[in-house]
N, C-alpha and C positions, 0 to 999 in steps of 0.2 A: 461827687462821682464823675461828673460830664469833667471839670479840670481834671483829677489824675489822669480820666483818660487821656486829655490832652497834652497834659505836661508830658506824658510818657516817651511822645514822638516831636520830630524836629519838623514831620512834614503833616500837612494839614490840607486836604482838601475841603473847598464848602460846595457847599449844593444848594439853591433855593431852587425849588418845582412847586408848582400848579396841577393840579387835576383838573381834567375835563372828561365829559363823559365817557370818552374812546380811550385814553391814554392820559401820560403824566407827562407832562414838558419840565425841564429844567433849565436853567444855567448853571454848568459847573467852573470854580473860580480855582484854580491855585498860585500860590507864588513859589519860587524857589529859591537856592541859597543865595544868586549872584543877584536878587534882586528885582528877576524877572516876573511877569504876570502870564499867563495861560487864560483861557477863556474858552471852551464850547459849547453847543446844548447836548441837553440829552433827551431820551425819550423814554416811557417805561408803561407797564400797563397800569391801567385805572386802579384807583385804590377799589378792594375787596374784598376788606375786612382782615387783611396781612393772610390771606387765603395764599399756600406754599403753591408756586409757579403759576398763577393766577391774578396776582396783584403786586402792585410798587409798593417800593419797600416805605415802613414808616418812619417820622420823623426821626432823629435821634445822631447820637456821636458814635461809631464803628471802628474797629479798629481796620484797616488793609492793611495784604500785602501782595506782594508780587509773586505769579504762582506761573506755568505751565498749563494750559486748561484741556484736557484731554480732549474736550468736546472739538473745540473754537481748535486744537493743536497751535496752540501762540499764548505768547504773554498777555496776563490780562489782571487786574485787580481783583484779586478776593476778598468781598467783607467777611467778617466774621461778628459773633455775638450778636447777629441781627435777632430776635425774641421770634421762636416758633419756626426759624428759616433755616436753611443753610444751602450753603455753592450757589451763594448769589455773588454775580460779579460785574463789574464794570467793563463792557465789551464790545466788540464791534456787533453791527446791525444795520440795517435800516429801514425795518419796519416793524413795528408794534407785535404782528403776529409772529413774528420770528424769537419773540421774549417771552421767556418762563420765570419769570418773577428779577431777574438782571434788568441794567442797566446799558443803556446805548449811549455812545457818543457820535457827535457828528459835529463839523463846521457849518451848520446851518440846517434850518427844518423848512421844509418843502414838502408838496406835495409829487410824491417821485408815481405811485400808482393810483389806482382808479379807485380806492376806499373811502376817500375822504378822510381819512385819517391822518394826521401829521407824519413826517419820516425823517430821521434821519441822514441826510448828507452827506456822502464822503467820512464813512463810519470808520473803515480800516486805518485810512491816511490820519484821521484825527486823531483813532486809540494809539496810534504808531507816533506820533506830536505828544502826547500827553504822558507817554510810558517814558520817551526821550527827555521832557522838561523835568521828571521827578526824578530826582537825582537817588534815593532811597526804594528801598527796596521793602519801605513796610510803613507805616502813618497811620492814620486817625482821619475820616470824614465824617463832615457833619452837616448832616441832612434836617433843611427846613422847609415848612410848608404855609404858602401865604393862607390857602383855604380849598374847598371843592366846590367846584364850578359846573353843580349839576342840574 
């Protein structure tokens, strides 16, 4: 099942994320067709049971695509076939409470405010770098998880 998903699409995002008690960190990795590499983190909330806009998404292969986001008004990835979810997307942010069960990207994680919490970086500039490097308009991600860190 996890290959047809893959064979499906030419484009492939991977995801490795950590949980920690506050949030979920990742690295997201893609290439592209000229042979390029991409690289950012991301941030997402704590896993909580795939509880809908309250926890990071579980592991697994998804298919995206590139959508309009009514909320966000900007291009943004939408997974789909996530188990019990739906209108989770890959989007800009930069802080933990700002996410309902999506995904954040950024060029780096900092602490930007007074939570304690990790954040996000230069959220827009990086989903604006990342929407630019996929040359496709629809793919496959595939989301792994080393363990929770609680």
């Amino acid at each position: 099942m996890i290959v047809e998903k893959i064979n499906r699409f030419d484009q492939i995002i991977s995801l490795h994320t950590w949980v920690l008690p506050a949030c979920t960190l990742g690295i997201l990795t893609v290439y592209n067709d000229k042979g390029g590499r991409f690289d950012c983190f991301t941030i997402e909330l704590p896993w909580r049971q795939n509880e809908s806009n309250r926890s990071c998404i579980p592991p697994g292969v998804y298919p995206f695509k590139k959508i309009i986001s009514p909320s966000k008004n900007r291009e943004v990835f939408r997974l789909t076939d996530v188990p019990g979810r739906d209108l989770i997307n890959i989007e800009n942010a930069n802080y933990v409470s700002q996410l309902r069960g999506c995904i954040a990207v950024g060029n780096k994680i900092e602490f930007m405010n007074s939570d304690a919490i990790p954040d996000a970086a230069n959220s827009v500039q990086t989903l604006d770098k990342l929407l630019a490097f996929i040359p496709h308009d629809e793919g496959v991600i595939n989301i792994t998880r080393t363990g929770h860190y609680i």
